[in-house]
Backbone as a ProteinNet text record, in pm:
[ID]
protein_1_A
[PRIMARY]
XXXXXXXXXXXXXXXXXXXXXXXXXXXXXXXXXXXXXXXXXXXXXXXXXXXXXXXXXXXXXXXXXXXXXXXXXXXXXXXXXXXXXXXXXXXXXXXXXXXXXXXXXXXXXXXXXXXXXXXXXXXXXXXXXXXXXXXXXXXXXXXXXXXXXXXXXXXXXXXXXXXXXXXXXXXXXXXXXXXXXXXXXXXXXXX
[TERTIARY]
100.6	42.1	10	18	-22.3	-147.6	-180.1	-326.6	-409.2	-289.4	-335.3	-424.8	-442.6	-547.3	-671.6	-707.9	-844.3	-896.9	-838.6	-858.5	-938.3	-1028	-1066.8	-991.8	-976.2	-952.2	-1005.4	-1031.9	-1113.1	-1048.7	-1122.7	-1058.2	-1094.3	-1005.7	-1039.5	-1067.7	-1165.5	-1220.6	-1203.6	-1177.4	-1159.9	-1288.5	-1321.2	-1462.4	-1566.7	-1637.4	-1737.6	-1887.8	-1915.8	-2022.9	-2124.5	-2010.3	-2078.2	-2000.4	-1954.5	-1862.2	-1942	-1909.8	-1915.1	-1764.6	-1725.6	-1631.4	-1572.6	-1678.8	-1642	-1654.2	-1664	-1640.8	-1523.9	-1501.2	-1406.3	-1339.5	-1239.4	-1149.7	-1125.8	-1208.9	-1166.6	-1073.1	-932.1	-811.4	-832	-919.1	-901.8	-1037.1	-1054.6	-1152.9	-1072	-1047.3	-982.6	-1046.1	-1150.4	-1255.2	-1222.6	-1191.4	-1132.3	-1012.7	-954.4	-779.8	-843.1	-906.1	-910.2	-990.1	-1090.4	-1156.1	-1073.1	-959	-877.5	-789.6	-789.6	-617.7	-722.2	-866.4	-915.8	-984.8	-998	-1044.8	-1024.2	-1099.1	-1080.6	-1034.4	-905.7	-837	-811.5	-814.4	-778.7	-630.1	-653.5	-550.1	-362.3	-421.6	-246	-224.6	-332.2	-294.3	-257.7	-281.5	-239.6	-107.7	-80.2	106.6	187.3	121	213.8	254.8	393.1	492.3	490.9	483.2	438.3	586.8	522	607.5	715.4	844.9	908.4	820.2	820.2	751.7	620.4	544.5	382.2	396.8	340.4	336.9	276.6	210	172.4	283	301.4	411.2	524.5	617.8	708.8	695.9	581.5	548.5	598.6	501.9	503	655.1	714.2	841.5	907.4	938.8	1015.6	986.4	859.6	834.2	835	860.7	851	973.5	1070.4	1205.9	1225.3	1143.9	1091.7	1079.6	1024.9	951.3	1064.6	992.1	1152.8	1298.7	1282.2	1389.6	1384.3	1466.8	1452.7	1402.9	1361.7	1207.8	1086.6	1065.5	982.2	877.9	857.3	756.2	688.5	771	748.3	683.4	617	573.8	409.7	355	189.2	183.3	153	108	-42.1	-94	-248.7	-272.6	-183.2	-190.5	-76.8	-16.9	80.3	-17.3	-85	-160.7	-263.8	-364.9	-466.7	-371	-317.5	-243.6	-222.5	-143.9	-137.3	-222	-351.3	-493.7	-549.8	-549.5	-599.4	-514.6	-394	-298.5	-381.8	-356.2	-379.9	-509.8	-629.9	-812.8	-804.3	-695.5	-722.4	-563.5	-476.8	-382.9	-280	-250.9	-129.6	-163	-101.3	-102.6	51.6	107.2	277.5	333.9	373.8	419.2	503.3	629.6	676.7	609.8	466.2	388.7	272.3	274.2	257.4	298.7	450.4	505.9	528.5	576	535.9	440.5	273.7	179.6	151.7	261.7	272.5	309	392.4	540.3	478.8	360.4	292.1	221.1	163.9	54.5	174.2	285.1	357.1	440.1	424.1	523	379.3	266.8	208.5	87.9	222.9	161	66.3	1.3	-127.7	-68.9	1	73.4	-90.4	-199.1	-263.4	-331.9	-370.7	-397.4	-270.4	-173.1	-78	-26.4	-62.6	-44.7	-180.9	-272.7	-413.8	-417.7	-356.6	-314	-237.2	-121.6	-4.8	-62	-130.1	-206.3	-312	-367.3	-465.8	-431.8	-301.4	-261.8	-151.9	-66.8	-24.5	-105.4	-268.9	-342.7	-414.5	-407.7	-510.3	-386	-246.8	-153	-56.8	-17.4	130.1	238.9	132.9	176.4	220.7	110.3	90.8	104.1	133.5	203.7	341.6	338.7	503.2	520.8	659.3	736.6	738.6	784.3	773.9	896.7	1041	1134.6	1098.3	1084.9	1061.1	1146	1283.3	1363.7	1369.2	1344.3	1343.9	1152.2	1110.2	1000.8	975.4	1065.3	1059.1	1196.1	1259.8	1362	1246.2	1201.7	1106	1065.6	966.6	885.2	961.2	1082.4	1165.4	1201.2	1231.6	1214.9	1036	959.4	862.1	822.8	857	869.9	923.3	1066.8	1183.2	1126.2	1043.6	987.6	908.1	815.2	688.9	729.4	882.6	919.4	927.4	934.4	953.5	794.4	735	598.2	511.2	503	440.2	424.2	604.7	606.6	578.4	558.2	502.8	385.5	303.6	136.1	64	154.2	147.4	168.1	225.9	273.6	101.4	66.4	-22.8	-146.8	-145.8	-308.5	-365.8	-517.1	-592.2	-593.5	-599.5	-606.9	-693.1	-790.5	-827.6	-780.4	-671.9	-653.2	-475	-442.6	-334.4	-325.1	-462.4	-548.9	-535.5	-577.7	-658	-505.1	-401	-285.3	-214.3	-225.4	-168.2	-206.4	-386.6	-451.7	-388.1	-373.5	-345.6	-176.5	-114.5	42.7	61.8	-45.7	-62.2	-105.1	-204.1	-261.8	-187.9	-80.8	5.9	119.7	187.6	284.6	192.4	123.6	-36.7	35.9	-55	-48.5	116.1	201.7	340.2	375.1	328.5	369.2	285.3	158.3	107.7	177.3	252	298	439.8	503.2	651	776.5	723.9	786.4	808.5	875.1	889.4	972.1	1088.3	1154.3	1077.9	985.6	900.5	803.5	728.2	685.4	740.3	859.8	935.2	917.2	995.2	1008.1	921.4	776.6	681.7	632.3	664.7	613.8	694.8
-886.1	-763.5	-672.8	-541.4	-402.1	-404.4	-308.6	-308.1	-170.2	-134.8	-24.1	-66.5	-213.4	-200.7	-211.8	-180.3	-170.5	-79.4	28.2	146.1	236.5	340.7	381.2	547.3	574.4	759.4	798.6	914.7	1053.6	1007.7	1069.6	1081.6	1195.8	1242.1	1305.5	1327.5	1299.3	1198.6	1280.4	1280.1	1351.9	1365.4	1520.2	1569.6	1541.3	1392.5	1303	1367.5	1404.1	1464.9	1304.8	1202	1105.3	1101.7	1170.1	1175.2	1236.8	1211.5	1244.9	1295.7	1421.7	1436.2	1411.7	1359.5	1291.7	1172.8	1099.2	951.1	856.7	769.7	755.2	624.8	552.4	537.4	422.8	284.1	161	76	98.7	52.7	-99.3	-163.7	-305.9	-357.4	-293.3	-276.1	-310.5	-423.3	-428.3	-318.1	-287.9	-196.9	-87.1	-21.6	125.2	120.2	39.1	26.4	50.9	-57.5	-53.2	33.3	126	232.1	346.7	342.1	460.3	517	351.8	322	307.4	275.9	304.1	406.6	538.7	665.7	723.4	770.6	843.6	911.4	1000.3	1121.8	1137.2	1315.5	1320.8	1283.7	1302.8	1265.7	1293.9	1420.3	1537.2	1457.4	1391.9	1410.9	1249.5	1154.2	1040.6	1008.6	1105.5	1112.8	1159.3	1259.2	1376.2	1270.1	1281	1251.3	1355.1	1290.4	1337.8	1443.2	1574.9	1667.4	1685.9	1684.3	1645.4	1772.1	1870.4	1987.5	1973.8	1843.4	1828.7	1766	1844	1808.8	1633.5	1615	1423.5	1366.6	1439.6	1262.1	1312.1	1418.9	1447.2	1387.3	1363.5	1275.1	1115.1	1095.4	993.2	905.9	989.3	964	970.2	1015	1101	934.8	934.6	825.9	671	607.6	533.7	458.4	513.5	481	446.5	480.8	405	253.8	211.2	61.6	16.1	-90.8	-186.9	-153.3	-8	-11.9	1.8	55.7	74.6	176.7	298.5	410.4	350.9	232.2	179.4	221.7	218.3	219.5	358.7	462.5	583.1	640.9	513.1	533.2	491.2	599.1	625.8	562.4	406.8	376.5	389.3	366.7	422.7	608.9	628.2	782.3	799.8	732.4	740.8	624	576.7	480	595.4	611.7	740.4	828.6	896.6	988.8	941.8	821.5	755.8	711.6	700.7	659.8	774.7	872.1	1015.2	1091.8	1026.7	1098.7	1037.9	885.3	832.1	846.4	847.3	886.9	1050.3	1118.5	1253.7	1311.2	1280.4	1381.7	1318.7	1165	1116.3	960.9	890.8	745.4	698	757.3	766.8	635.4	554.6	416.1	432.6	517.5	536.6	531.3	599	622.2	501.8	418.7	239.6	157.9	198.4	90.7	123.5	281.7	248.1	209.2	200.9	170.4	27.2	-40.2	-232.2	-245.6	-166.3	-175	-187.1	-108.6	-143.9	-225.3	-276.6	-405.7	-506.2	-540.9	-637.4	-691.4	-555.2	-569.5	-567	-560.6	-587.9	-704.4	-796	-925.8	-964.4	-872.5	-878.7	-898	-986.4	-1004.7	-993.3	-1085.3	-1065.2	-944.1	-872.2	-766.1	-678.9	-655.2	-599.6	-634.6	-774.5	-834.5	-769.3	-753	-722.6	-594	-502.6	-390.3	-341.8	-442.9	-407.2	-477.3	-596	-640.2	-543.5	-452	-363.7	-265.4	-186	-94.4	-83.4	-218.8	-275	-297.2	-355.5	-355.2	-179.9	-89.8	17.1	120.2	151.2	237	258.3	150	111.3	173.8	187.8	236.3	399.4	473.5	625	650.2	607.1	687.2	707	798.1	820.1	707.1	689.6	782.8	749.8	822.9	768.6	725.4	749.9	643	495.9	433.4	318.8	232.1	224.2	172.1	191.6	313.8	359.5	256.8	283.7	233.6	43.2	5.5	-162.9	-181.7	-114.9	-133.9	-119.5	-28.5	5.6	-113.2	-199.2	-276.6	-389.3	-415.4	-547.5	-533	-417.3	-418.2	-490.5	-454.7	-475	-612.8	-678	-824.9	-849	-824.6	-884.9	-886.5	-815.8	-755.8	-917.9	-946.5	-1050.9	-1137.8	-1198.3	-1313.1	-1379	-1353.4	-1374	-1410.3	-1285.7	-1268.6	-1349.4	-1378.9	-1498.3	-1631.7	-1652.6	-1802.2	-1808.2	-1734.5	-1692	-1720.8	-1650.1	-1626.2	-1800.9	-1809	-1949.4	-2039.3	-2034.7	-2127.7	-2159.1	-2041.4	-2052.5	-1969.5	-2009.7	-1986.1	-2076	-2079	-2174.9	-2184.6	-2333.1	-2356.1	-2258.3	-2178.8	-2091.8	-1981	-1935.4	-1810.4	-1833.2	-1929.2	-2007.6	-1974.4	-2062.5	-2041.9	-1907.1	-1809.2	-1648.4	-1599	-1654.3	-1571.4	-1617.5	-1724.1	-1768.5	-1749.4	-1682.5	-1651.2	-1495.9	-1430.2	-1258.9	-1272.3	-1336.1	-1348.8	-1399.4	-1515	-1516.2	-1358.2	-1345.9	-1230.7	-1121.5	-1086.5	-975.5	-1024.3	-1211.8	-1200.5	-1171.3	-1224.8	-1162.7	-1035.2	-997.8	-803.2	-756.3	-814.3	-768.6	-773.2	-913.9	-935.7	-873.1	-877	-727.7	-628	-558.6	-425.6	-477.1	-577.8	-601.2	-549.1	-592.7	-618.8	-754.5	-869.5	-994.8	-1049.7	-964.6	-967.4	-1025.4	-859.6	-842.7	-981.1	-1042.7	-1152.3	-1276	-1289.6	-1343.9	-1364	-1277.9	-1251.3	-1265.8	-1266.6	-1289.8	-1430.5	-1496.5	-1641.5	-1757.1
1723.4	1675.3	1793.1	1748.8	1896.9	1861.9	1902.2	1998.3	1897.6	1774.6	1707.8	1611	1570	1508.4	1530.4	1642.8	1654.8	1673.3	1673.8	1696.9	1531.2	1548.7	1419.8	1429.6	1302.7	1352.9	1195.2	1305.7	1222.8	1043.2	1006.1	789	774.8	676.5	602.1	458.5	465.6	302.3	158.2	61.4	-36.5	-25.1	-112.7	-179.1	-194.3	-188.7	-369.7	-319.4	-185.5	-180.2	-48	-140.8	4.8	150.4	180.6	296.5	441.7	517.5	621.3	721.3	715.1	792.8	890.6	946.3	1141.8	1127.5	1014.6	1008.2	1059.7	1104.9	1151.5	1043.2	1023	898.8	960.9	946.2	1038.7	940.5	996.1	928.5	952.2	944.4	1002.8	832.6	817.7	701.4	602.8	490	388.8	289.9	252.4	159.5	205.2	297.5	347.7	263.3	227	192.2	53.7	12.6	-150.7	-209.2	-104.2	-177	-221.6	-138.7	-69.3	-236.6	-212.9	-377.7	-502.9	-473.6	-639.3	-625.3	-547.1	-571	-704	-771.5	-903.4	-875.9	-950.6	-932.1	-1095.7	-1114.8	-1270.1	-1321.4	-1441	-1507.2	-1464.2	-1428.4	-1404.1	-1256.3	-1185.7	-1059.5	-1042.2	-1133	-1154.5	-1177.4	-1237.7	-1289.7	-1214.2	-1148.8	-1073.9	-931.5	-898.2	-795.1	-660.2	-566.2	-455.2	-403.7	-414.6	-362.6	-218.5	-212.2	-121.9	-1.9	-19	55.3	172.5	116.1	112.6	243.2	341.6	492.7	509.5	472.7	517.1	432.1	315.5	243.5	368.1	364.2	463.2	598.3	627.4	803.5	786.5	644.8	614.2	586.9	469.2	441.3	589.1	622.3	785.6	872.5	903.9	972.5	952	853.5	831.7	829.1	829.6	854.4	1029.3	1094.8	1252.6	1297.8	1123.2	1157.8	1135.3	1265.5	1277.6	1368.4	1403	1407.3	1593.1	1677.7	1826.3	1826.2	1732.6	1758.1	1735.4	1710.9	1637.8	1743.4	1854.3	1983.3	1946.5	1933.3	1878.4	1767.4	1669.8	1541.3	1544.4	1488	1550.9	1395.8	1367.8	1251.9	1205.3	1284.1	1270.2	1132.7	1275.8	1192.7	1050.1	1000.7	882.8	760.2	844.7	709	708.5	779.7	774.9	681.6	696.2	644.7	497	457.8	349	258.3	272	265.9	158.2	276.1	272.6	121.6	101.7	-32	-96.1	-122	-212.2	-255.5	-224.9	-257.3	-307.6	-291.9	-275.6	-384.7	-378.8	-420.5	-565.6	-537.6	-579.1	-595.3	-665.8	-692.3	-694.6	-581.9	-613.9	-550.7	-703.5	-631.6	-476.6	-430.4	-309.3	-204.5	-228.7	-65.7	-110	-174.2	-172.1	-92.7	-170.3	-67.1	94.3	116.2	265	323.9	262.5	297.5	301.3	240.6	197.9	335.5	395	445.7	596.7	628.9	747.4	760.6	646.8	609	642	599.8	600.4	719.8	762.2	932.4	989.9	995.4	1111.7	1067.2	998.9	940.8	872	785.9	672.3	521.1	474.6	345.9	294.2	290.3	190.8	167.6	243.1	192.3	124.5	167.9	112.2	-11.5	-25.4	-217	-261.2	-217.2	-309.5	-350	-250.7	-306.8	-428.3	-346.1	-492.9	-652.5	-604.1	-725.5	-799.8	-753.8	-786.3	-801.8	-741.1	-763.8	-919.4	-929.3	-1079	-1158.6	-1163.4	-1273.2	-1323.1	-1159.1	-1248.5	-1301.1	-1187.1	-1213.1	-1249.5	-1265.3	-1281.1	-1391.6	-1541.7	-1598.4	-1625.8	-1528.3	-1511.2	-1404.4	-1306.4	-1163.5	-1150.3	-1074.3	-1006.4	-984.1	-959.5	-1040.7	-1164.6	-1259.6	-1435.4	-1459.9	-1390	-1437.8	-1391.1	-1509.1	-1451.1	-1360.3	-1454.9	-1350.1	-1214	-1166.9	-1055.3	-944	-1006.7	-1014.6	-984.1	-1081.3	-1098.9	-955.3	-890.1	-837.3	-682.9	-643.9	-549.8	-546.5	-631.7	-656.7	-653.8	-647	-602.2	-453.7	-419.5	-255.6	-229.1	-247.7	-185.9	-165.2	-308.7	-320.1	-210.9	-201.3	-81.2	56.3	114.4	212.8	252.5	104.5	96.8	165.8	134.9	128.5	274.6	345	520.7	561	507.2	603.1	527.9	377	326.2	372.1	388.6	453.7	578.6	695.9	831.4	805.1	736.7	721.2	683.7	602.2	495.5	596.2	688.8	798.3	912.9	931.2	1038.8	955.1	824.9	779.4	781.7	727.1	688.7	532.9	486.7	315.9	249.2	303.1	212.1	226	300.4	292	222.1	240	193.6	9	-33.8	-149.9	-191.3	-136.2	-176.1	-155.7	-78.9	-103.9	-232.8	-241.6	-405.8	-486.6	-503.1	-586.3	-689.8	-496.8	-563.2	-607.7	-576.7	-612.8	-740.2	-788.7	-924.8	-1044.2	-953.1	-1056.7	-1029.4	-923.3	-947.4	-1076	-1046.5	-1181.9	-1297.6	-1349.8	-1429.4	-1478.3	-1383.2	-1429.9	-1408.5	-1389.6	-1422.9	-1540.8	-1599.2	-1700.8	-1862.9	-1813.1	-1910.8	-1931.1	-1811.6	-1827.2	-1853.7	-1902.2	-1981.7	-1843.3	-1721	-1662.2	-1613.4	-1731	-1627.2	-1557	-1495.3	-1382.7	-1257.1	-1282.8	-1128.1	-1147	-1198.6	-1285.2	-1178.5	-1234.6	-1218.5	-1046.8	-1030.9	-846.3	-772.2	-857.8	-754.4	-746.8	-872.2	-871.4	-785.6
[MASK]
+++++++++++++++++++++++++++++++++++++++++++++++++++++++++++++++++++++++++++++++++++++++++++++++++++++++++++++++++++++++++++++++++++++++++++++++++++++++++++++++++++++++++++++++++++++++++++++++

């Protein structure tokens, strides 16, 4: 792992009136992540698909195609999860800018948090976020699986039985909540 996660940066917090603007956004915080993805947002803005135009998804999208690759050195992840964070509490619940947000959890070796997400983000959104083709949607969501599969058995390799435990826990309750929403492919793929 780099040296970026220890680092905190500035937020910019949606609205609620408890914020502090100069707060700083400690990405090492699992509860920063999950406040971020269960922020209330209204209804229109639950559905609505993140505009190709919209300067952070465009960074975001743009950049993320870095990880992994020989720009990878070049990719300020700190600032694309901040950034990603910041949509999601504030603008969009758009399965796409999920998974890039899995996508840094997973490459910089945190499967369980990155299942607790997708587990929480399938029980509150799944059915009403971008995108609304589903197919399009359940296909995203089999990449992400594919992604799991490496860094699970890595993690699983050099955890401890309870975190071993708490990762089998949320992988259960994501096939769970797949299979509520009559996707049991994804179900499937995750068990």
């Amino acid at each position: 792992m780099t040296g970026w996660q220890g680092r905190l940066l500035p937020c910019a917090m949606p609205a609620t009136g408890r914020e502090n603007k100069n707060m700083a956004m400690d990405l090492r915080d699992p509860n920063v992540w999950i406040s971020h993805l269960l922020e209330n947002l209204p209804e229109e803005k639950l559905a609505s698909a993140l505009k190709d135009d919209n300067p952070n998804w465009e960074y975001i999208d743009g950049e993320i195609v870095k990880l992994g690759s020989l720009a990878h050195s070049q990719l300020d992840i700190p600032e694309l999860q901040r950034r990603g964070l910041v949509i999601l509490a504030s603008e969009s619940k758009d399965f796409r800018l999920l998974a890039h947000l899995l996508r840094t959890l997973q490459h910089a070796g945190d499967p369980h948090l990155a299942l607790r997400l997708l587990a929480l983000y399938v029980e509150h959104y799944w059915a009403v976020a971008a995108p609304q083709n589903m197919a399009h949607k359940k296909r995203f969501a089999s990449q992400v699986i594919k992604r799991f599969e490496t860094g699970i058995e890595v993690f699983s390799q050099n955890a401890a039985t309870a975190q071993r435990d708490a990762l089998s826990g949320e992988l259960a309750k994501l096939a769970q909540c797949w299979q509520s929403h009559n996707a049991p492919e994804l179900a499937q793929a995750t068990d």
